[in-house]
N, C-alpha and C positions, 0 to 999 in steps of 0.2 A: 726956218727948218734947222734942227740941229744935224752937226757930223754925223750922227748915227744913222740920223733918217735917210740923211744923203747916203750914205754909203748903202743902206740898206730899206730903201725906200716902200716895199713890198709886206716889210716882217709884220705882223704882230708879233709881240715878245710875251704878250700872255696866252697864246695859241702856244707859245715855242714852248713857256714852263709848263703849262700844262701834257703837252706832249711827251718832253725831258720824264715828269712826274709819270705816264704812262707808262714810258720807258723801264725806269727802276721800278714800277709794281710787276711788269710782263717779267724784266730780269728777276727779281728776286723773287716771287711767285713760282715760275721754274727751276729756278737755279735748288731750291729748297726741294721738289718734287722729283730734281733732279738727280739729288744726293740721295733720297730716302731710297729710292728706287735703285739705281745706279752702282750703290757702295754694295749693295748683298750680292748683286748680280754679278759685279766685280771680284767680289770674296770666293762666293759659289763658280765662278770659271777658275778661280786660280785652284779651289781644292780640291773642283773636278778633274784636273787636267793631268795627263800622262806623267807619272814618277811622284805625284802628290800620294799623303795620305788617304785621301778618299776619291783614288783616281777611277773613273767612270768615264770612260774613251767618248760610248756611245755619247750621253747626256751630254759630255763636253763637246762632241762634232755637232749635235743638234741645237744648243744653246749657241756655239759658236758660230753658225749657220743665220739661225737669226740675226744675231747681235749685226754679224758682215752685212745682212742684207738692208735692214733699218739703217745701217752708215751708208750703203752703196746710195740710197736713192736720194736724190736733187730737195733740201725744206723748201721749195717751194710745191714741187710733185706731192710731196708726202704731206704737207697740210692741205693740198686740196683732196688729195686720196681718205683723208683722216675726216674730213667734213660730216660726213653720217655719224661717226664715232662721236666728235668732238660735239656735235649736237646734240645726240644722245645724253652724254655724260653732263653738259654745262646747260644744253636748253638752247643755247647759240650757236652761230658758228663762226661770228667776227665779232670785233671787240676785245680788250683784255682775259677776259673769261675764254673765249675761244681761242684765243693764241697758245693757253698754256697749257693746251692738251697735247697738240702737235708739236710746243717745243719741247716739252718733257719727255715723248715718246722720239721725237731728233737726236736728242742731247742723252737720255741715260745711256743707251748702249753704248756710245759714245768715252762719257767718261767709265764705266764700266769694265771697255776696254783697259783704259789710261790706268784703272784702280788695279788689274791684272798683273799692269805692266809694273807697277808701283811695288807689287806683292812680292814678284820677283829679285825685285833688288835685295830683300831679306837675305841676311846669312843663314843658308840652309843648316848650321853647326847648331845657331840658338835655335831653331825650332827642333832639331835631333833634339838635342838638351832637355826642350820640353816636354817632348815626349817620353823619353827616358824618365824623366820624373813622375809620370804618370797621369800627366794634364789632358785634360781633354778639349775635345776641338774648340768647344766655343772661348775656353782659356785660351787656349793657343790664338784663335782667333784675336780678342780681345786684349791679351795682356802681352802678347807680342810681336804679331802680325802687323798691326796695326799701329800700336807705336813706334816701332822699329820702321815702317816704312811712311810715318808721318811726313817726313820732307814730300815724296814724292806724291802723296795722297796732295798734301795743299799747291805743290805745282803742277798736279792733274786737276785739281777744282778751278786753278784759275784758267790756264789752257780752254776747260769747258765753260765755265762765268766767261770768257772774250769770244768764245764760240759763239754762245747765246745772242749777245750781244748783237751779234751778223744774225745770226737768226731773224733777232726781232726786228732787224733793219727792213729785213725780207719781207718777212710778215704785212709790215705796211703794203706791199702790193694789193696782198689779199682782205685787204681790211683789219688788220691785228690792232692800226692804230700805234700812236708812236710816232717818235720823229723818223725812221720809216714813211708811213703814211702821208707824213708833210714833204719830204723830201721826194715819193715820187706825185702826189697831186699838185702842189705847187711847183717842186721845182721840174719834174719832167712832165708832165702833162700841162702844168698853166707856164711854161717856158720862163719863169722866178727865177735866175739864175742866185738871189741874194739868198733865198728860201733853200738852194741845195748848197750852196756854201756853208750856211750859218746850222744846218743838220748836221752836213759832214763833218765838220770840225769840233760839233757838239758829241759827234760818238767814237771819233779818232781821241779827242781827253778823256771821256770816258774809259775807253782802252786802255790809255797808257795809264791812267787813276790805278786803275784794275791792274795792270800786269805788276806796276810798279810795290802795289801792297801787296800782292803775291809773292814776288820776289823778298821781298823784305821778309816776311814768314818764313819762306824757305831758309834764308837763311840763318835767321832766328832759332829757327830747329834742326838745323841741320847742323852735323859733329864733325864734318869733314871741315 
């Protein structure tokens, strides 16, 4: 028996890659569903919102109402609550296909928020500026909304990408699959202790992989 086996006598390591391999289609499956969705919603709270161009109180207390209530509630409550949706829309309701409905509908309001808060750092001067020159919103959107607050859009995507992450850990409870999945069938249910070790440490690198190239982006684009 090699070291490896000793120390971890339980594993399969081709269950584990396949798992890992689960993993980054559940993350990047969402994480993509998460942006398309997430960034308008984002854009449209900050233009709605009180002293903006296109401030709309009402629409932004109601949009803003939602967005709070989708964060308030528990991803584990909220993908079983989402079970009829999520079968609806994919045909399942566990598996990779089923996960990414409830992570996406967790996660955009979410980063959504984060894309708000992002918006706000803008120097309120260049956007005067662009209006003054006679731009219109989706300019204004577009050519400096958005570039001007580039740093903090990509350390809102990653913040949300390390969110998911926990998400999909989650997820394995309810069958999303994943090393989730492994970590609570083997290691808390079949009492594996090598099986919740060798998960955990496989989505704590994870993490730091992610925060770490996040960072580095940040500040890659960032002026300060």
């Amino acid at each position: 028996m090699s070291f490896v086996q000793t120390l971890f006598p339980n594993i399969d390591w081709a269950e584990i890659a396949q798992a890992c391999l689960d993993t980054l289609v559940m993350l990047g499956g969402s994480l993509a569903f998460t942006l398309v969705l997430g960034l308008p919603l984002g854009v449209w709270l900050f233009l709605t919102a009180r002293g903006q161009q296109h401030a709309r109180p009402g629409l932004y207390g109601v949009l803003s109402v939602v967005v709070n209530v989708l964060r308030s509630i528990p991803f584990i409550i909220l993908m079983i609550l989402l079970i009829p949706l999520t079968k609806a829309i994919t045909g399942v309701s566990i598996g990779i296909r089923g996960a990414i409905v409830p992570l996406v509908i967790g996660a955009a309001p979410f980063f959504a928020r984060l894309v708000e808060s992002a918006l706000r750092e803008v120097d309120r001067g260049v956007i005067e500026a662009s209006q003054a020159m006679g731009a219109t919103t989706w300019q204004i959107v577009s050519r400096v909304l958005l570039p001007e607050a580039r740093p903090g859009l990509i350390a809102a995507t990653t913040v949300t990408t390390v969110a998911l992450v926990g998400y999909t850990a989650m997820g394995g409870i309810v069958g999303a699959g994943g090393l989730g999945a492994l970590a609570y069938q083997y290691g808390y249910n079949g009492y594996k202790s090598d099986y919740m070790l060798v998960t955990v440490v496989l989505l704590v690198v994870l993490v730091q992989v992610l925060q770490m190239l996040g960072d580095r982006l940040v500040a890659r684009y960032s002026r300060r």
